[in-house]
C-alpha positions in Angstrom: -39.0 121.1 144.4 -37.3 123.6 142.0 -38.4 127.0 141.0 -38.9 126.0 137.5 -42.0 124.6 137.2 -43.2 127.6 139.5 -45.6 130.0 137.8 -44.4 133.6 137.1 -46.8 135.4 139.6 -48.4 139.0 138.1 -46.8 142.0 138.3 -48.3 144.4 140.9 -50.3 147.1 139.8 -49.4 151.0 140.0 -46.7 152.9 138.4 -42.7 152.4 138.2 -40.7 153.8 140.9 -37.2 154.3 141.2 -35.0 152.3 143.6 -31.9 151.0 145.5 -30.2 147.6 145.1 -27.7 146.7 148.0 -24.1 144.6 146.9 -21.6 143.8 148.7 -18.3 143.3 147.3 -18.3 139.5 148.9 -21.8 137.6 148.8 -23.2 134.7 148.2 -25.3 135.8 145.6 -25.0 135.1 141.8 -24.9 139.3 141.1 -23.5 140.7 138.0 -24.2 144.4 138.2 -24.3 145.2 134.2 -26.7 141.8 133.6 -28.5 140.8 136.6 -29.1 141.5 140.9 -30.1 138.3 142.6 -32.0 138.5 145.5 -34.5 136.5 148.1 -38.2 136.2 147.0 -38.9 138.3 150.5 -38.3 141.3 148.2 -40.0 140.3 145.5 -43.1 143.2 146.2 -40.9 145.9 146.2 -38.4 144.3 143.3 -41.4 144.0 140.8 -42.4 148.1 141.4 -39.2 148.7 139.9 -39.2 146.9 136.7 -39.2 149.8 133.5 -37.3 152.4 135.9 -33.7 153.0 137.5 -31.8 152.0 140.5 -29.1 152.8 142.0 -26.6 150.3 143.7 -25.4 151.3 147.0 -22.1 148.9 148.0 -22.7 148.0 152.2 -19.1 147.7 154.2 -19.1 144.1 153.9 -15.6 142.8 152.2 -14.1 146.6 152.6 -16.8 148.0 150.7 -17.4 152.1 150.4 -20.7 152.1 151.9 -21.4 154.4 149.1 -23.9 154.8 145.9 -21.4 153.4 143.1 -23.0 153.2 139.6 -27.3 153.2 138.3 -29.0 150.8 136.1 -32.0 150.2 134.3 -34.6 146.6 135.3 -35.7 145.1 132.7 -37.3 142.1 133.9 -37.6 139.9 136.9 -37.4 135.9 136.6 -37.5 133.3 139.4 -33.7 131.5 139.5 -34.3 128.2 137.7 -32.3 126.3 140.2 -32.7 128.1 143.5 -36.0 128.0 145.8 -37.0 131.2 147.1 -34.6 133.1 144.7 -35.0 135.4 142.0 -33.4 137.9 139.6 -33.9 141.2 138.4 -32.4 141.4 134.9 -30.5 144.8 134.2 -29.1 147.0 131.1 -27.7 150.2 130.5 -25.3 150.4 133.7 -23.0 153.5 134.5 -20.8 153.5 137.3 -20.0 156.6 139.2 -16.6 158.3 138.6 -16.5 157.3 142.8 -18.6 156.1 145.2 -21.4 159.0 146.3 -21.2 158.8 150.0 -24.2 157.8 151.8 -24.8 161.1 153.5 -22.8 164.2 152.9 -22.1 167.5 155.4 -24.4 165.4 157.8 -27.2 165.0 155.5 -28.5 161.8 154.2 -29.6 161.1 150.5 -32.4 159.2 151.0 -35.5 160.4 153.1 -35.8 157.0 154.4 -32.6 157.7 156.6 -32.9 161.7 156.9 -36.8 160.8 158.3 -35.4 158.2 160.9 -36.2 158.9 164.7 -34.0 160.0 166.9 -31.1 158.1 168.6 -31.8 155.3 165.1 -28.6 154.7 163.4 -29.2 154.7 159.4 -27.7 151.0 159.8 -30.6 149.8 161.7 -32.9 151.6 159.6 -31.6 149.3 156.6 -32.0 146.1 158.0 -33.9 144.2 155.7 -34.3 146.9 153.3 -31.5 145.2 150.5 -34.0 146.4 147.7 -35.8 149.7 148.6 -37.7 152.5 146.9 -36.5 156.0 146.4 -37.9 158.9 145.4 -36.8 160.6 141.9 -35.4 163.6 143.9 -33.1 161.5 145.9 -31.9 159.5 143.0 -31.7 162.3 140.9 -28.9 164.2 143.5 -27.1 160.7 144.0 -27.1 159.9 140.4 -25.6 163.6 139.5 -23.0 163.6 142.0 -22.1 160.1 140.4 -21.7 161.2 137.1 -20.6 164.7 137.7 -17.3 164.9 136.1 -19.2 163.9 133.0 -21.3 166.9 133.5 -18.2 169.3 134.6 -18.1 171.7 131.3 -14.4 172.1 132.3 -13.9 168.2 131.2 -15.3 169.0 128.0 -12.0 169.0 125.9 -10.8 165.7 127.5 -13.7 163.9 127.2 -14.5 165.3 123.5 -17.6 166.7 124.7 -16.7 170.1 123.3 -17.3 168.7 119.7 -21.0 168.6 119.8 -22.3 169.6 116.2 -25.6 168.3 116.0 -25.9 166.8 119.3 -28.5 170.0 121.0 -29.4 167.8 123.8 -26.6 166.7 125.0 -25.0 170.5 124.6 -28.0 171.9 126.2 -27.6 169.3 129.1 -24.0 170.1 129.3 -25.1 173.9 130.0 -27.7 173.4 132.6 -27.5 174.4 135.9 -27.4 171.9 138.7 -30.8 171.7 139.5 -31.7 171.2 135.6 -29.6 168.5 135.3 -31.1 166.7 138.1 -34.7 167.0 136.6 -33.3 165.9 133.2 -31.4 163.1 134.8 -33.2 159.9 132.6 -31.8 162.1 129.6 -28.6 161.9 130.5 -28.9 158.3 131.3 -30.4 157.7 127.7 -28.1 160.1 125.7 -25.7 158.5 123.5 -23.5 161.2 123.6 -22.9 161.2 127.1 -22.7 157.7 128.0 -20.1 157.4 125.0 -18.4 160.1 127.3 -18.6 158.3 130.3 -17.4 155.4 128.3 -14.6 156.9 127.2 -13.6 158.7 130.1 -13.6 155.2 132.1 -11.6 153.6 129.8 -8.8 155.6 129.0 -8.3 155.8 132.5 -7.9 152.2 133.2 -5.6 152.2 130.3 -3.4 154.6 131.5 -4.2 156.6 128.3 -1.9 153.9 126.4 -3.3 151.6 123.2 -4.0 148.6 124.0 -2.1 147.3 121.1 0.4 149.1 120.4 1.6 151.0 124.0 1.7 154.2 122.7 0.0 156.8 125.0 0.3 160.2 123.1 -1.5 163.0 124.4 -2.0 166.3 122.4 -1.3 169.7 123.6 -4.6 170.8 124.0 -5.0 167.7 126.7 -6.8 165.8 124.3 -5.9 162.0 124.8 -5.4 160.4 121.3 -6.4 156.9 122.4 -10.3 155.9 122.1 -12.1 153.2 123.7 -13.6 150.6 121.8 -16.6 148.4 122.8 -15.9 144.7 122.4 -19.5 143.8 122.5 -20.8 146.6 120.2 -23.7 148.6 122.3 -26.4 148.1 119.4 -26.1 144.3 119.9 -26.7 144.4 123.9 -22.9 145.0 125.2 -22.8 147.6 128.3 -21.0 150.6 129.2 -18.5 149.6 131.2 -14.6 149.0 131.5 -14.6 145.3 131.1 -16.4 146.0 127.9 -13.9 147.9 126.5 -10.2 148.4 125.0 -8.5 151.3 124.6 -7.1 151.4 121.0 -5.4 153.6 118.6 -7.5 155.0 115.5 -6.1 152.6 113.5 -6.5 149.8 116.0 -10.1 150.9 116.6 -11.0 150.6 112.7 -9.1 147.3 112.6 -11.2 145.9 115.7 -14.4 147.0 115.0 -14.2 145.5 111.5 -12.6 142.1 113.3 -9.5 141.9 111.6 -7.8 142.2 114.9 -9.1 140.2 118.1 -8.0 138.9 121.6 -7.6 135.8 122.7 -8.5 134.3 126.6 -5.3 134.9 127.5 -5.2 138.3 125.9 -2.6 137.9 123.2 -3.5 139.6 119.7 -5.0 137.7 116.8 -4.3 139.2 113.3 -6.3 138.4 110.3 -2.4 138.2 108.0 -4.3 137.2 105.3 -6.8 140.4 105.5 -4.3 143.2 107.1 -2.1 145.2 105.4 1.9 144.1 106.2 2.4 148.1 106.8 -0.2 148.0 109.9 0.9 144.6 111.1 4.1 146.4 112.4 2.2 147.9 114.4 1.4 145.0 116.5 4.4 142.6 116.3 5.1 143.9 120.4 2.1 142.9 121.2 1.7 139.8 119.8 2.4 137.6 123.2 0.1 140.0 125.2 -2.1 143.5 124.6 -1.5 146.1 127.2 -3.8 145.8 130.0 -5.0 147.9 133.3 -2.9 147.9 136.4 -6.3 146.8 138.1 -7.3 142.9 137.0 -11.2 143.0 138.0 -11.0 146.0 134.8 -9.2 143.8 132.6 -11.5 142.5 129.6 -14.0 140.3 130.4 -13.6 136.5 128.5 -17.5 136.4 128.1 -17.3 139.5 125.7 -14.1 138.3 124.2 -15.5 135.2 123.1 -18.4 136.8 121.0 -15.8 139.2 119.0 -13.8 136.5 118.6 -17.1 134.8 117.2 -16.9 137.2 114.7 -13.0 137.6 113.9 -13.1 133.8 113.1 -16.2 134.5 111.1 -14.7 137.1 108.8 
């Protein structure tokens, strides 16, 4: 029999904690990192302590992976797979990848006390055998998820990542200011704060852009460094979308207004709709090279995903 007739057992007792979630580049499992993690019920104890708090993933070597720490989410929930005995999944928001993977142990020190506290002559691989989903303390995530986010954090990014225009915004400029050690005891802050995810945000996808609009092709960059490009959510963030690349389009000012209004969308096989009947013939120039297919990232897993797509598009054919 099925899981779904299975009742959804209680929630064990005692506060949140924060974790680790191991993926692997090549599994069998049904994982999508900004949605859901999908594991075997044996984990199911120490899965459930982690619902309302953070985790970290951590990517093994399997499939050429880094073996590092490579972004942090938030669990929301976990729910037996309808279709799979002895399955589950933990159902995640608010994911940031790292600017790189954080390596596993650094200058010969490990980040986790579960590996530094191992017994001699123990390899840290034997020591996570069986250990996919883990506990960590909040010190040990705190370090990881700094190092992750740190050029973010570097005040010397601030112009490029239009974190130097911060009127109004005291926590995220008091964040920015913080020492080190600060910033690690803030860290759920700067998980929650607009400011800085929109950062992180941006920072990502200009990047896999190339610093170039989407539509148009035009990468202009000012001469104070400032790229002129912004990055545009396809699935707006205050309806559920997440914070990450394939989430996003980089897109002139222009562009940007146009899309977030959706007078301008993409198709499945990313070639530009235009609402003629509802966009200016002066902007439609803009996008006549474009027409057969938008500019896209030189890597394809960061081009835009077709889930996200489809509800914009939802809402271009709406307008």
């Amino acid at each position: 029999m099925g899981r779904t007739l299975r009742q959804r057992e209680p929630l064990e007792r005692g506060r949140r904690m924060k974790g680790v979630f191991e993926i692997s580049r090549v599994s069998r499992y049904d994982d999508e990192a900004a949605v859901r993690y999908h594991f075997p019920d044996i984990y199911l104890p120490e899965a459930r302590r982690l619902v309302g708090d953070w985790i970290v993933y951590r990517e093994t070597r399997k499939g050429g992976g880094s073996m590092g720490y490579v972004g942090v989410a938030r669990v929301d929930r976990i729910e037996p797979d309808p279709t799979l005995d002895r399955l589950s999944y933990a159902f995640v928001s608010n994911l940031l990848r790292f600017d790189r993977p954080v390596p596993i142990a650094t200058d010969g020190r490990y980040a986790e006390a579960l590996l530094r506290d191992r017994l001699p002559g123990v390899g840290a691989g034997i020591m996570l055998r069986g250990k996919a989903i883990r506990a960590i303390s909040d010190a040990d995530f705190a370090a990881i998820v700094r190092a992750g986010l740190a050029e973010v954090l570097d005040p010397a990014n601030a112009v490029r990542l239009d974190l130097d225009r911060l009127d109004g915004e005291d926590d995220a400029r008091r964040i920015l200011a913080a020492a080190p050690e600060e910033q690690e005891r803030r860290i759920v802050q700067i998980l929650t704060n607009r400011k800085l995810r929109d950062a992180k945000f941006r920072r990502d996808v200009r990047e896999a852009y190339d610093f170039r609009c989407a539509v148009t092709g035009l990468r202009i960059i000012n001469g104070g460094g400032r790229p002129e490009v912004q990055a545009a959510h396809i699935w707006p963030v205050a309806e559920g979308g997440p914070d990450v690349v394939q989430n996003g389009l980089a897109l002139s000012g222009t562009a940007h207004w146009l899309f977030d209004r959706h007078l301008i969308s993409v198709t499945d096989d990313f070639r530009l709709l235009v609402s003629h009947n509802k966009v200016p013939a002066e902007f439609r120039g803009l996008f006549e090279r474009q027409l057969d297919r938008i500019h896209l990232p030189g890597d394809r897993g960061l081009w835009p995903s077709r889930a996200y797509l489809d509800r914009h598009r939802e809402r271009y054919l709406a307008a």
